[in-house]
C-alpha positions in Angstrom: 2.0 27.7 -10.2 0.1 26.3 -7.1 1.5 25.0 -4.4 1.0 22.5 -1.6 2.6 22.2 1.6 3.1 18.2 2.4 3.6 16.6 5.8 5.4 12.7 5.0 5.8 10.4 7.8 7.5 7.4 7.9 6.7 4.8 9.9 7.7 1.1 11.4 7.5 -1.8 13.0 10.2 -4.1 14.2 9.3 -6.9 15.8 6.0 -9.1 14.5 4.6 -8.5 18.1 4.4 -5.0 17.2 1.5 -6.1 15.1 -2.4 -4.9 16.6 -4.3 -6.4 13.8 -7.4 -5.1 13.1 -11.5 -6.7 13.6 -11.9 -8.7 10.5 -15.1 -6.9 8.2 -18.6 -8.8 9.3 -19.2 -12.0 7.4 -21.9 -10.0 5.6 -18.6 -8.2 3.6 -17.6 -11.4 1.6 -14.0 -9.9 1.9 -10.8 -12.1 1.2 -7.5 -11.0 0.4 -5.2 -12.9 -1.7 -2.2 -12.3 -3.3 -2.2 -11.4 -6.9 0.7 -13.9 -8.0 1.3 -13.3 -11.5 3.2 -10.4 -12.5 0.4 -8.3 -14.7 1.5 -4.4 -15.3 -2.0 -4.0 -16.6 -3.3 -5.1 -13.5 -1.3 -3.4 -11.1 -1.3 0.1 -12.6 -5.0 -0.1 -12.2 -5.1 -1.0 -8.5 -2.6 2.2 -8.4 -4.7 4.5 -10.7 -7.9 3.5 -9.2 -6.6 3.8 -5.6 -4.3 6.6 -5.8 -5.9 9.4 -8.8 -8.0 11.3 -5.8 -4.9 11.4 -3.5 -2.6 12.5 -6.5 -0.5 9.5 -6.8 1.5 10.1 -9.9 5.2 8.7 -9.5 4.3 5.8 -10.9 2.1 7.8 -13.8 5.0 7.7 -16.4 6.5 3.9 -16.0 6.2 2.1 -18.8 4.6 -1.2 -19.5 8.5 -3.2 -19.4 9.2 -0.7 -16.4 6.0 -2.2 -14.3 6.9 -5.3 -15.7 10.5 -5.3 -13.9 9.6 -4.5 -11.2 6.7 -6.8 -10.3 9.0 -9.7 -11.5 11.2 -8.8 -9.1 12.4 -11.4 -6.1 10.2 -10.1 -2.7 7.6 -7.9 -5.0 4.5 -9.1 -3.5 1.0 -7.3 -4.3 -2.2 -8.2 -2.0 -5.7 -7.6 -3.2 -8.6 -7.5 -1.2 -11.7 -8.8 -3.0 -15.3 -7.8 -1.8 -17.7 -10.1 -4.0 -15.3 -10.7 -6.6 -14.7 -7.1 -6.9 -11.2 -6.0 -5.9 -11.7 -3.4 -3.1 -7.7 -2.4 -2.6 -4.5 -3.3 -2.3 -1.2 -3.4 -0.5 1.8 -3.7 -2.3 5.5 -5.0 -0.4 8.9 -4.7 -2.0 11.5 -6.8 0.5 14.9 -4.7 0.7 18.3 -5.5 2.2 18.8 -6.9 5.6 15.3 -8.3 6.6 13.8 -4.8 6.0 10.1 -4.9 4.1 8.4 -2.0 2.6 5.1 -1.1 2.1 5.2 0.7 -0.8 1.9 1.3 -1.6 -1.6 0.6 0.3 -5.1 1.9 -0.1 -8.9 1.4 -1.0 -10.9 1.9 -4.2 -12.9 5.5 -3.5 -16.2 3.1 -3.0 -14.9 0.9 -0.7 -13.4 3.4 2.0 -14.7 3.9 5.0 -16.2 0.6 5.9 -13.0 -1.4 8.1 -11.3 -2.6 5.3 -8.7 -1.0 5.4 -7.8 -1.9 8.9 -8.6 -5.4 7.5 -5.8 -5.2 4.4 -3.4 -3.1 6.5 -3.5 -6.2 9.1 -3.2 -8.8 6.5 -0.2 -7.2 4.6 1.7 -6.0 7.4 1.4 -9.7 8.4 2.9 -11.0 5.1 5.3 -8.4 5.1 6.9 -10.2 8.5 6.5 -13.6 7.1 7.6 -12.7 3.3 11.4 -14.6 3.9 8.8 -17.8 4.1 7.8 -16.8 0.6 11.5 -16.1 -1.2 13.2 -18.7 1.0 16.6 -18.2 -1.3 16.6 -14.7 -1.2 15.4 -13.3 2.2 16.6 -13.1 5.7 13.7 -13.0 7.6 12.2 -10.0 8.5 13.5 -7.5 11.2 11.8 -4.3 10.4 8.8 -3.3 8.3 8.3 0.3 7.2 6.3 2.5 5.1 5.5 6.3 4.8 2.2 8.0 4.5 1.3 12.1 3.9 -1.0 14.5 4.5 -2.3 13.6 0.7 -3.3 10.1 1.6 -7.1 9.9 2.8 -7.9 11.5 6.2 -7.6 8.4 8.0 -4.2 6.7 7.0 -1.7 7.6 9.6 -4.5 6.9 12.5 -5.3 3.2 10.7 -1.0 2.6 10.9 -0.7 3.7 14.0 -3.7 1.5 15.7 -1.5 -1.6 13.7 1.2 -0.6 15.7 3.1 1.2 13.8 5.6 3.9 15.3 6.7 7.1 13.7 10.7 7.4 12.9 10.8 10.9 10.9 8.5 13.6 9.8 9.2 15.8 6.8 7.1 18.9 5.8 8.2 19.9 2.2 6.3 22.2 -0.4 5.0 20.7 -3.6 4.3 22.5 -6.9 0.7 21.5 -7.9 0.2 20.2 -11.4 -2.6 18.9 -13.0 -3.3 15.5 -12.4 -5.1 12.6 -15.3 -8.5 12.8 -14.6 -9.7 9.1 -13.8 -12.8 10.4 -15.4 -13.7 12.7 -18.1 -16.1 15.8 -16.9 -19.9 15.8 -17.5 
């Protein structure tokens, strides 16, 4: 079996002012981000797949439909989308957790729409929600303290740069050693 040495870092913020947001795309971009407010498994695990097949996301591979289902319809489950001419370009997915804490559980572009400043764009916009999320659930959130997320040497070559320029701040690093298996192919070979 192959194997993979993986460097995870995990990250956060702690006070909104902590936030550097990043230049909005040009107005020639069309980009908006919105939040995706009805709870659609279908929907999400294609914003997962479609972000995350290249950079071997797979937790999330085996949930079922009622699994995605829970856990969207959770309280403080928020999923943003960022749309480029009515084509979604990414996402950024927050899960509010005990005592004011927000995580970023998942974040990243569509393959086509990397390198191009959205990402600083969505990270900016999200991390944004994430502090204002008790505004949102105003019956089941203190407001938020602390915002945090973790990223790895998997993740596209520019992730922990973009999080750090948002002003995010490392907390822990762990280096671990993976056994690689053989991910879904998003799709099938010519």
């Amino acid at each position: 079996m192959q194997t993979l040495t993986v460097t995870t870092w995990s990250l956060e913020q702690t006070s909104p002012q902590d936030l550097r947001p990043a230049r909005a795309p040009g107005a020639e971009s069309a980009l908006r981000v919105a939040r995706a407010e009805v709870a659609s498994p279908e929907f999400s695990r294609f914003l997962y797949t479609a972000v995350g097949v290249d950079v071997r996301w797979s937790d999330r591979l085996p949930w079922t439909r009622a699994r995605w289902q829970q856990f969207l319809e959770r309280p403080a489950v928020e999923t943003w989308v960022a749309w480029e001419r009515g084509t979604p370009a990414g996402f950024l997915e927050l899960e509010g957790q005990a005592e004011g804490t927000v995580e970023i559980t998942y974040f990243g572009l569509l393959p086509a729409f990397r390198g191009r400043g959205i990402g600083g764009h969505l990270l900016s916009h999200g991390t944004a929600r994430a502090w204002d999320l008790a505004s949102r659930w105003p019956r089941d959130r203190v407001p938020t303290r602390r915002v945090w997320l973790h990223t790895c040497s998997k993740d596209g070559p520019y992730a922990l740069d973009n999080y750090r320029r948002r002003g995010f701040r490392i907390f822990g690093t762990r280096t671990r050693t993976e056994s690689v298996g053989r991910m879904p192919e998003l799709w099938p070979e010519t």
